[in-house]
N, C-alpha and C positions, 0 to 999 in steps of 0.2 A: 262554274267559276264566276267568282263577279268578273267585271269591266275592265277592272283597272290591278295588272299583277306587279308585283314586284319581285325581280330576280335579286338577290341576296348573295353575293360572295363575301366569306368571311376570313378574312386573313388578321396575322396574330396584331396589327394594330391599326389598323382601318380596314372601312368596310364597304366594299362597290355597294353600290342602289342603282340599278335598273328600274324605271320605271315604264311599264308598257299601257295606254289606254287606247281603244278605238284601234287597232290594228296599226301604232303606230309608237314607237320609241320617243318617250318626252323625255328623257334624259337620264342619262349614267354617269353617275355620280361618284366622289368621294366623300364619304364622311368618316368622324373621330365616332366611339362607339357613342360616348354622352350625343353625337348629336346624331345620332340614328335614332337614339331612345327617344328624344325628343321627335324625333321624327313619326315614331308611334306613335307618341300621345296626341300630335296633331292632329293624324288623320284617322279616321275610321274605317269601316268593314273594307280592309285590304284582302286582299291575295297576296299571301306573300310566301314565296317560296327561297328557302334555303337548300345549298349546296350541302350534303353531308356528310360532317368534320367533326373537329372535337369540338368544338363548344357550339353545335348548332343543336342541341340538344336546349341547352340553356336559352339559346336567342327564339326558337320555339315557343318555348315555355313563356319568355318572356312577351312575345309577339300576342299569344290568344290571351292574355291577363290582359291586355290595350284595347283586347274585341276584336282582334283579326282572324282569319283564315292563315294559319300559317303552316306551311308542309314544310317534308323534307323531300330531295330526290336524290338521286344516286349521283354519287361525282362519275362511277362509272359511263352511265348513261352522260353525263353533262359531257365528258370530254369527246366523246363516239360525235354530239353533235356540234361542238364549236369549230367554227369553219376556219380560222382565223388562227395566230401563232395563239401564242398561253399570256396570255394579259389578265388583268382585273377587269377591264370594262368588257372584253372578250367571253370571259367566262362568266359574266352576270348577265350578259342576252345569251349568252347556250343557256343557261339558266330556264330563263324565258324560254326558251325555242323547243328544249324537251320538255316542259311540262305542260306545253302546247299539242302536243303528241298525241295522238287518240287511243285510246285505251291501256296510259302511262301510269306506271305503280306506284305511286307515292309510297313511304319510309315512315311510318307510325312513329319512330323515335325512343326515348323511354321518359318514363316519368322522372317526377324526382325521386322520388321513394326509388325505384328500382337502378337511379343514379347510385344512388348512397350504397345499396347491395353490393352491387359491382365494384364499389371501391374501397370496399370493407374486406372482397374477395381477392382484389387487384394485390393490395397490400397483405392480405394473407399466401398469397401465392408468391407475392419475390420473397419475405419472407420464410416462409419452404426453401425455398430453393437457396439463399442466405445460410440458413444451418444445416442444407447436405454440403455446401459448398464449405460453411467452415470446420464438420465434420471428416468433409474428406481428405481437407487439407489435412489437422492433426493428426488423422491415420498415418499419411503418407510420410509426415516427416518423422513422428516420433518409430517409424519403418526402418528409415536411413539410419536409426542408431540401433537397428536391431529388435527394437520394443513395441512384439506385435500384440494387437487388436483382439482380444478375446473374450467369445460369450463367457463363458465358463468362469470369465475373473471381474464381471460387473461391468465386460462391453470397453468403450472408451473411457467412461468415467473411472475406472478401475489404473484403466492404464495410465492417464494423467495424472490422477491422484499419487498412482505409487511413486510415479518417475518424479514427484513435485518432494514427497516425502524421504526419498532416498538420498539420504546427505552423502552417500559412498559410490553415487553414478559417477562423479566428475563433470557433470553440469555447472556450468556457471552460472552468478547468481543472476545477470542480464538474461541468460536463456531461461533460469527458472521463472524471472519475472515475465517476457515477454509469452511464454509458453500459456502461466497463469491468466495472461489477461487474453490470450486467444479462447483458452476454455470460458472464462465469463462471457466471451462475446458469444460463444455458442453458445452458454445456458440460458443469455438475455433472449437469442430469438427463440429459444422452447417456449418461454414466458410469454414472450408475443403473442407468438402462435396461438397460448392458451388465451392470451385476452381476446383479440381477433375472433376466436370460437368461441366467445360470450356474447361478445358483441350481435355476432350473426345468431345466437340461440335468442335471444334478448328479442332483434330486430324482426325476428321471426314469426313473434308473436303476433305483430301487429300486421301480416299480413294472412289474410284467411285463405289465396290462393297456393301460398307457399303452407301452410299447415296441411293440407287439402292432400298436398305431392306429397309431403314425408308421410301421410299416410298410406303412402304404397308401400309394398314390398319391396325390399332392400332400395330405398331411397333414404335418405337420411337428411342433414340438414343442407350440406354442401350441394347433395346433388336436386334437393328439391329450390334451393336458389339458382344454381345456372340453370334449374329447367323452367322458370318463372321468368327470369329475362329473356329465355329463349324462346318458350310460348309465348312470350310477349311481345316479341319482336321478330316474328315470325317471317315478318315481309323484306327481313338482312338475311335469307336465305340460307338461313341455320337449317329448316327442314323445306323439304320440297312438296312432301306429304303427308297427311296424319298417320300414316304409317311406320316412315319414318320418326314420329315423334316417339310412337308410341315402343318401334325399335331401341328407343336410346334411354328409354325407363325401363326396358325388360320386356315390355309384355309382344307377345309371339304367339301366332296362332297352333292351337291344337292339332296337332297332325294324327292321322291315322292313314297307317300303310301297311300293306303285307305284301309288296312285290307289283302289286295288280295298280288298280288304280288308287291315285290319291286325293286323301280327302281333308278340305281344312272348316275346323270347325271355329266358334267363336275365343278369344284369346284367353291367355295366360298367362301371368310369372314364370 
């Protein structure tokens, strides 16, 4: 480590600065985020270490573009060492104090690229979960009038269609409307959905480690991008072992048993 570190808490609108040199506290700080920035471009080959939150990804990033040494640590570990109630200036020397620790894990972080993944996936996933949610609503209500759900008649769409078209159910025209605009709202997120899985085929391209994964056996594009930020970010304890990793892409080793002993041999799908 250089000399001179700096512990970094980042909170949503100011930011502690810890500054440690020479085994000794020169001061902890508040700054606005503009004047931390500036604060980088002053000085040079720092230490600086960030708390790991949501935007310390960014402040990272931003840090070694100035020429810094900038890490992450685990808020886990920060809080196990701050001696003190839970303050800002409190938890910008626990900062300090575990990455003082000898043989302590820094937090690789993510890039930007594998930022952008994540929140291509982020937003494809509430979405999911958006049209089972507005899917199961429809089920359930158009139930309470007796008008059940069936493959056989083209699923839901069949059923909202007819009960929209049948002028002799005794629907009003406020529930025909309000009914209508429930079903748009579930075809908009199919649509989504489908852009979302362009976006990520698209973005996919430009990465040769995510091409690499879907060229395994039944990995496809979803699962060779969570497994890219995962092997990427291996040190947030997604896998413990390459064993593990290789457990959660399929591959498993070759067994051969007949009762007697057992014997494993190199892996497989």
């Amino acid at each position: 480590m250089k000399n001179t570190i700096v512990g970094v808490d980042l909170a949503k609108d100011v930011i502690q600065v810890c500054i440690y040199t020479n085994k000794k506290v020169r001061s902890n700080i508040e700054m606005t985020p503009p004047e931390f920035i500036e604060f980088l471009a002053n000085y040079t080959s720092l230490t600086i270490v960030f708390e790991a939150c949501g935007t310390s990804n960014y402040w990272k990033q931003k840090a070694i573009s100035l020429g810094h040494d900038a890490r992450l640590i685990s808020a886990k570990l920060v809080s196990v060492v701050r001696q003190n109630q839970k303050t800002d200036k409190n938890d910008a020397l626990a900062i300090i104090q575990a990455a003082l620790l000898p043989d302590v894990t820094f937090i690789s972080g993510k890039s930007i690229e594998q930022q952008q993944l994540q929140s291509i996936m982020r937003l494809r996933e509430l979405c999911v979960k958006q049209k089972t949610a507005a899917g199961n609503q429809l089920t359930s209500l158009l139930l309470e009038f007796n008008i059940k759900v069936s493959s056989r008649n083209s699923g839901l769409k069949g059923a909202v269609e007819s009960t929209l078209e049948d002028a002799e159910n005794g629907f009003s025209f406020e529930f025909r409307k309000a009914l209508s605009e429930a079903w748009q709202l579930y075809l908009s997120a199919i649509k989504s959905i489908h852009t979302y899985d362009e976006c990520l085929e698209c973005a996919i391209e430009g990465h040769t480690d995510c091409k690499k994964l879907r060229q395994i056996e039944g990995v496809g594009t979803l699962n060779a991008i969570n497994l890219y930020i995962a092997l990427g970010c291996a040190d947030l304890g997604v896998f413990n072992k390459g064993k593990d990793a290789s457990a959660c892409i399929g591959l498993t080793p070759i067994q051969y048993s007949s009762g007697g002993p057992l014997c494993q041999d190199s892996c497989r799908l």
